[in-house]
N, C-alpha and C positions, 0 to 999 in steps of 0.2 A: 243729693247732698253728700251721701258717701265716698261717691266719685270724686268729688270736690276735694274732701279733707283728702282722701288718699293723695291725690295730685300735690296737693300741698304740702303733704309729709315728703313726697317722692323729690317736689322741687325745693325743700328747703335741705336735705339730703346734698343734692347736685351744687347746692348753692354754697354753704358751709366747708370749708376745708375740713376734710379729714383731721389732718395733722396742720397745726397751726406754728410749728414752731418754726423758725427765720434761721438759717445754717449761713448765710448772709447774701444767699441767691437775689437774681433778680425779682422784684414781686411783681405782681401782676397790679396794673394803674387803677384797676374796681376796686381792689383789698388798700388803696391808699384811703385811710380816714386820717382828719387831724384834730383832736380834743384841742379844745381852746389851751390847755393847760401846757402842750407840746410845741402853739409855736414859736414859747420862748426857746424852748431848746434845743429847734431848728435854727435860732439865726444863730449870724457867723460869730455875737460878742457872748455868747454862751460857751465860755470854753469847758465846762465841769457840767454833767447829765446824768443826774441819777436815779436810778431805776432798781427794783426789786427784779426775780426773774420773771421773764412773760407778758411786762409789760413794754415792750417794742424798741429796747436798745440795739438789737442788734438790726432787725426790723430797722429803724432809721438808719442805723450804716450802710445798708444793701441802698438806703433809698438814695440816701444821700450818693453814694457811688455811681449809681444810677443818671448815664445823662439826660435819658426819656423822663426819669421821674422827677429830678431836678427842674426839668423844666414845667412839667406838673406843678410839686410844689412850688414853683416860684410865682404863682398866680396867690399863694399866700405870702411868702416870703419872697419877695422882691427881688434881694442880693442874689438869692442861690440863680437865678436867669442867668448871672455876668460870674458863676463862680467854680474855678478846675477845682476838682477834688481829690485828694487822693488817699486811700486808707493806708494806714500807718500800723494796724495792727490790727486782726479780727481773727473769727473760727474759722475761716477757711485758708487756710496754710498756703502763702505765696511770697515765694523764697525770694524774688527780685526787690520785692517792694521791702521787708520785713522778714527778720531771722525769726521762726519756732522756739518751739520750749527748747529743744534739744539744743540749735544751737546758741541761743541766747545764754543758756545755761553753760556751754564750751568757752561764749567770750568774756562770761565772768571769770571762766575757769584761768585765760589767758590775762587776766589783769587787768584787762577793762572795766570801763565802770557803769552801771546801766545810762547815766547821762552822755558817755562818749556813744554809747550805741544809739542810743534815740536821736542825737545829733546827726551822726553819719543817717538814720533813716531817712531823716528830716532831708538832709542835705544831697542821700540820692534823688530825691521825687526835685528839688529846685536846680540843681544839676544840669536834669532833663528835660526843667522844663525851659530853661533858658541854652541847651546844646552845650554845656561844658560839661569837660571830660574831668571826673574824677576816675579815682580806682574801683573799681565793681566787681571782681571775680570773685570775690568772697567779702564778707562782711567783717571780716579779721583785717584784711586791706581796707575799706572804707572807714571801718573806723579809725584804725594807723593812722590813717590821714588825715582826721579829724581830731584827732589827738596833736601830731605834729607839725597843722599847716594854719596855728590860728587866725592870721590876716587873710591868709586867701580863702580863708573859712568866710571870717567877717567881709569881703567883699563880694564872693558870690553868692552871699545871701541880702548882700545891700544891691546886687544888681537884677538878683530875680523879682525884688519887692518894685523895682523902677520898673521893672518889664511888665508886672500884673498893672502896675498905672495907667505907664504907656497904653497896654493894648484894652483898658478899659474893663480889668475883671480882680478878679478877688482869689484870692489861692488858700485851699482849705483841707487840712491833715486832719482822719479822723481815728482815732484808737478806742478798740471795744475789745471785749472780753479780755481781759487783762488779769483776770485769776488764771488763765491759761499759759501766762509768760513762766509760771513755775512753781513746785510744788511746795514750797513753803513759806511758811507767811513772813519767816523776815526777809527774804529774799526776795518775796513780791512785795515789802516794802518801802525798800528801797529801789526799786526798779517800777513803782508808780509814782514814790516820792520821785525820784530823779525826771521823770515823764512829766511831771506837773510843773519841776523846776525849768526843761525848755518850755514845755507851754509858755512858762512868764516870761523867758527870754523870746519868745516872738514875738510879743505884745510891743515889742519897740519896733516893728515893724508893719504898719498900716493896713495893709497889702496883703501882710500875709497872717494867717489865723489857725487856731487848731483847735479840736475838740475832742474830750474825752467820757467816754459812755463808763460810768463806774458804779458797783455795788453798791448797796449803802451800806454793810460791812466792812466794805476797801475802805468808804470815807472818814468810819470811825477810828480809824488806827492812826498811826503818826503819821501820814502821808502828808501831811499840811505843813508839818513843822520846820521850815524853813522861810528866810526871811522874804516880806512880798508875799508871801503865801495867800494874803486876804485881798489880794486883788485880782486870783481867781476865785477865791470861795463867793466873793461876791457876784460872781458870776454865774452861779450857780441856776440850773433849772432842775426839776424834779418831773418825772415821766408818772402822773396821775392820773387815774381814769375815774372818773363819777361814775353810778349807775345809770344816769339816761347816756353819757359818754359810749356806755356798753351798748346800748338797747339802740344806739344811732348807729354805731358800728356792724348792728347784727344785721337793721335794716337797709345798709346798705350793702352788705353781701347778698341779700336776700335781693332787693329790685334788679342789680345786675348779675343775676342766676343767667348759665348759659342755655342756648334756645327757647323750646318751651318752656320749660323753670322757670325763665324771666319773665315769662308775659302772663304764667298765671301768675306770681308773686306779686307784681306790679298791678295787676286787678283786684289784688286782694290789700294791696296797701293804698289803692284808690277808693275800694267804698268803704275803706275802715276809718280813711283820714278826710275822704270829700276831694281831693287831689291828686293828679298822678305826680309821681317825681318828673324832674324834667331832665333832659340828655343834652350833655354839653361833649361837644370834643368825645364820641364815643360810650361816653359814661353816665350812669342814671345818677342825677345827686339828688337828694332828699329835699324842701324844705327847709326851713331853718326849726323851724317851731317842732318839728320831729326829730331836732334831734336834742332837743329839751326837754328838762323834765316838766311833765304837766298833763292836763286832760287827754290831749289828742296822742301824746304817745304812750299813753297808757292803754289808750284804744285801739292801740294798734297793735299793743301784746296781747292785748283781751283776744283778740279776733284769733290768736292764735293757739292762746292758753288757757282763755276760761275766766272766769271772774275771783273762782276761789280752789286753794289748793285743796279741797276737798269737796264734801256735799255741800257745806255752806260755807260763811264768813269767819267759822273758829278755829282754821288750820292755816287762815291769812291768804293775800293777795299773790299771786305767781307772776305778778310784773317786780314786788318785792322780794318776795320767798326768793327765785330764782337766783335773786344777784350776793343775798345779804346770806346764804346759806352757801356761799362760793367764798366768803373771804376771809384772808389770814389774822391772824390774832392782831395784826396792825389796824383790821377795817376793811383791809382794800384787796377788792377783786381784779383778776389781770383777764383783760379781753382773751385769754387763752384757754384760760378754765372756764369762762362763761361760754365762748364759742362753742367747747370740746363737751359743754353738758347742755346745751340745745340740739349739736347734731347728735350725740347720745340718744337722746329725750325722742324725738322726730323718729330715729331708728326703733327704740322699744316700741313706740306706738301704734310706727307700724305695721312691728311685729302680734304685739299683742291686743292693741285695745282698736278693733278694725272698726268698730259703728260707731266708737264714741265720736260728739258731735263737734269738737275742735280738733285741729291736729296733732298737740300736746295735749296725750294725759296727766293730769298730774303725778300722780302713782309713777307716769313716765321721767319728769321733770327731775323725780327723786334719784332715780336711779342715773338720771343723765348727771348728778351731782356726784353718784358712787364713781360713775366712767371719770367723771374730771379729776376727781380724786387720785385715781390709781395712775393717771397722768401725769398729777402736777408734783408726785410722789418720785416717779422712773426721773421727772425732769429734777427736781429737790438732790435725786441719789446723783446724777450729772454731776453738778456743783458742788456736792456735799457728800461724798461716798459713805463720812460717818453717818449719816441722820437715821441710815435706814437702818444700819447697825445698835444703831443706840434706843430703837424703838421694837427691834424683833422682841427684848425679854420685857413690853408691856404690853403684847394683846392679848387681850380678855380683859383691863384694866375697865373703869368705870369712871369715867370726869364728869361733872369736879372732883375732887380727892384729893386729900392730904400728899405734899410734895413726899414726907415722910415715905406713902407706898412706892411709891416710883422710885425714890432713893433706895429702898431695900432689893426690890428688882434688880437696879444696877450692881446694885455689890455684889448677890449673889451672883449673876453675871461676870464680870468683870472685878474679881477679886482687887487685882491690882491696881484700879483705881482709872478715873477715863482715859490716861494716858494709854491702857489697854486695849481700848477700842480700835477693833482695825479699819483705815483708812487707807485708800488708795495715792488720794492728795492733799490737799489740806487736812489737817487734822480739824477738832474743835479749837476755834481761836483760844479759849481761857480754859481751855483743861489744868494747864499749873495750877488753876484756885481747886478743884477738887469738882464734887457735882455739882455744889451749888453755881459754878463760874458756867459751865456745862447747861443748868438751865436758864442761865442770866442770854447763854447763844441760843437757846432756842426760841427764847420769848423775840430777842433781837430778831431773829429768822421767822415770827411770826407764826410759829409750830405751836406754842404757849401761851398763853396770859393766866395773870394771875387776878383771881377776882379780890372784891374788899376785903372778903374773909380769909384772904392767905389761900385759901383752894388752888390746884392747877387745876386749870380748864383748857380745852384744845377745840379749834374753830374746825367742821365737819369737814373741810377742805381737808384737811390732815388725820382727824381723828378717823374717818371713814376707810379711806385705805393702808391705814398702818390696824387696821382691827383693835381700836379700843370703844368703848360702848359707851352710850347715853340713857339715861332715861327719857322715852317720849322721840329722841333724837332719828336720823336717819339713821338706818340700821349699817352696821360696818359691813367691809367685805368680807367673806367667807377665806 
């Protein structure tokens, strides 16, 4: 038996990415899962997609880009089989397609407006894809000419929408990471408002489509306010993951583990469910009923974790514990922190706990939630340079607790008020209001909630690796 669980620690190890984050590479066809919840905002009438970090915006970009995986997904989604795609704007920096921060911020500087620039982008990819020659050596030229050619603007883009007809396909622009267009928020607001504004101007053309992967921060600000605006918000889809959403995702990394990792994982997800998954087109797919929530895929984390996070039933369930001890003060866990504190978890175990009699020990599980923590923390400073800033002068703090402590931390801190806090990029959106505006963005960021009693309280996703404490709670990091 011992041999067993090790095997099984060793192939959920090989099976789990290390590092789960999307840079917007190509993914691998086994890592393609799709939450019922996602494939509204796979198809083409979704032009607005919004996601917290970690839950698979850029992940979809790569996929969508993808003409292997395009055609994958289009065994769910239909349109994408008959659909060219081209990204319009993401984290990996490519100058033909799409100007960077640096020069995007030059051809504001040149009196452009971010809509003559997102037009020019639009209008190199339809350009090429119907062989007319615009200007290209810079994007100071392409936009020039989208500024000063507006008929032959509006016909080569009434002639690329007859060509997608003609040849029986669909043409689809996709724009992600868009806090990266620049470092400050009025100027990235006007430069997603202007982005949202061609969005609606393609909408009069059939043919052609675009989509945009956005914060839910980005969404709250004015970026809507212009007219038509609500005939993309209606559009909207939201990137949610349920916890059996997770627990179907894990197991299907786990059945398609490479070599032997797959075929013990796959024998252990046979006598745990009664069936084996079945292999379509190279790849193991689960069941349907495993990937739901209910008896049998509860059975199937049991086989892995055990029945109860401790000796018995009063430390709770680790098909629960696991998921509900990973998410932000909104609720919701992103498949990155859960992945990143199962192969955690498998690593501690079988470091330390070598007889116990499943593969995850609990004691492991705990700490695989300290690892996600200090993860989802490096990815929070990414996006958020302030966060991490603004939480060095409270550890050793104690949640729940009077907002009052944490406010007197900060001042002593930063005498001169949040606008002090140093930030790389964005600053805090509402620092003008003082700290209280300051914890109104953390709550929004899911860092906070405030309980009925007025208390701050902080979800162990975040409280654990910025080092503030609980009582009874996961212990913080050192």
């Amino acid at each position: 038996m011992g041999n067993l669980v090790t095997s099984i620690r060793h192939a959920m190890i090989a099976a789990i990415p290390y590092t789960t984050s999307n840079y917007g590479e190509v993914t691998d066809q086994s890592l393609v899962y799709i939450p019922p919840a996602h494939l509204k905002a796979l198809r083409l009438e979704s032009n607005l997609v919004i996601g917290s970090r970690g839950v698979g915006k850029s992940f979809w970009t790569a996929a969508l880009g993808s003409a292997t995986l395009r055609t994958m997904l289009g065994a769910s989604v239909r349109e994408l089989e008959h659909t060219q795609v081209r990204i319009g704007f993401a984290v990996n920096e490519n100058i033909d397609f799409y100007p960077n921060t640096e020069v995007f911020a030059d051809l504001l500087m040149q009196g452009f407006s971010p809509y003559e620039v997102w037009r020019a982008v639009v209008l190199r990819w339809l350009a090429e894809y119907i062989n007319e020659t615009i200007p290209t050596d810079s994007w100071s030229q392409t936009s020039s000419w989208v500024r000063t050619n507006p008929e032959p603007l509006a016909r080569l883009i009434q002639k690329a929408n007859l060509a997608f007809i003609t040849n029986g396909e669909k043409g689809l622009i996709v724009f992600d990471a868009l806090d990266r267009s620049s470092n400050d928020w009025q100027s990235m607001d006007t430069i997603v408002r202007d982005l949202l504004r061609v969005v609606l101007w393609l909408k009069s053309y059939p043919a052609i489509h675009a989509k945009v992967f956005l914060r839910e921060d980005q969404l709250e600000r004015t970026v809507t306010d212009f007219p038509d605006a609500s005939k993309l918000m209606s559009t909207k889809a939201e990137l949610t993951w349920q916890p059996h959403d997770l627990h179907g995702l894990l197991w299907q990394l786990l059945c398609n583990a490479p070599d032997i990792h797959g075929e013990i994982l796959r024998t252990t997800y046979e006598q745990a469910y009664g069936s084996p998954p079945v292999q379509a087109n190279g790849i193991w797919a689960l069941d349907e009923t495993a990937k739901r929530e209910g008896l049998k895929q509860r059975a199937l984390f049991e086989t892995l974790a055990g029945p109860w996070m401790g000796k018995d039933r009063r430390r709770g369930v680790p098909y629960v514990w696991s998921v509900s001890h990973l998410a932000d003060g909104n609720g919701r866990t992103s498949p990155r922190s859960f992945l990143a504190a199962i192969h955690a978890a498998a690593e501690d175990s079988l470091d330390k706990y070598t007889n116990h009699h499943v593969a995850l020990h609990y004691e492991s599980i705990k700490r695989g939630v300290q690892k996600a923590s200090e993860i989802r923390i490096a990815e929070m400073a990414e996006d958020y340079p302030w966060v991490k800033n603004i939480f060095e002068p409270l550890k050793g703090v104690t949640v729940p607790c009077e907002f009052s402590i944490i406010e007197e931390r900060w001042v002593q801190q930063f005498a001169e008020g949040p606008t002090a806090v140093p930030h790389e990029r964005l600053p805090p959106q509402h620092a003008a209001r003082g700290w209280q505006g300051v914890r109104e963005d953390l709550e929004r960021l899911g860092l906070f909630e405030t309980m009925k009693d007025g208390r701050v309280n902080m979800p162990d996703l975040y409280r654990v690796g910025f080092g503030l404490g609980r009582r009874g709670g996961v212990r913080p990091m050192k």
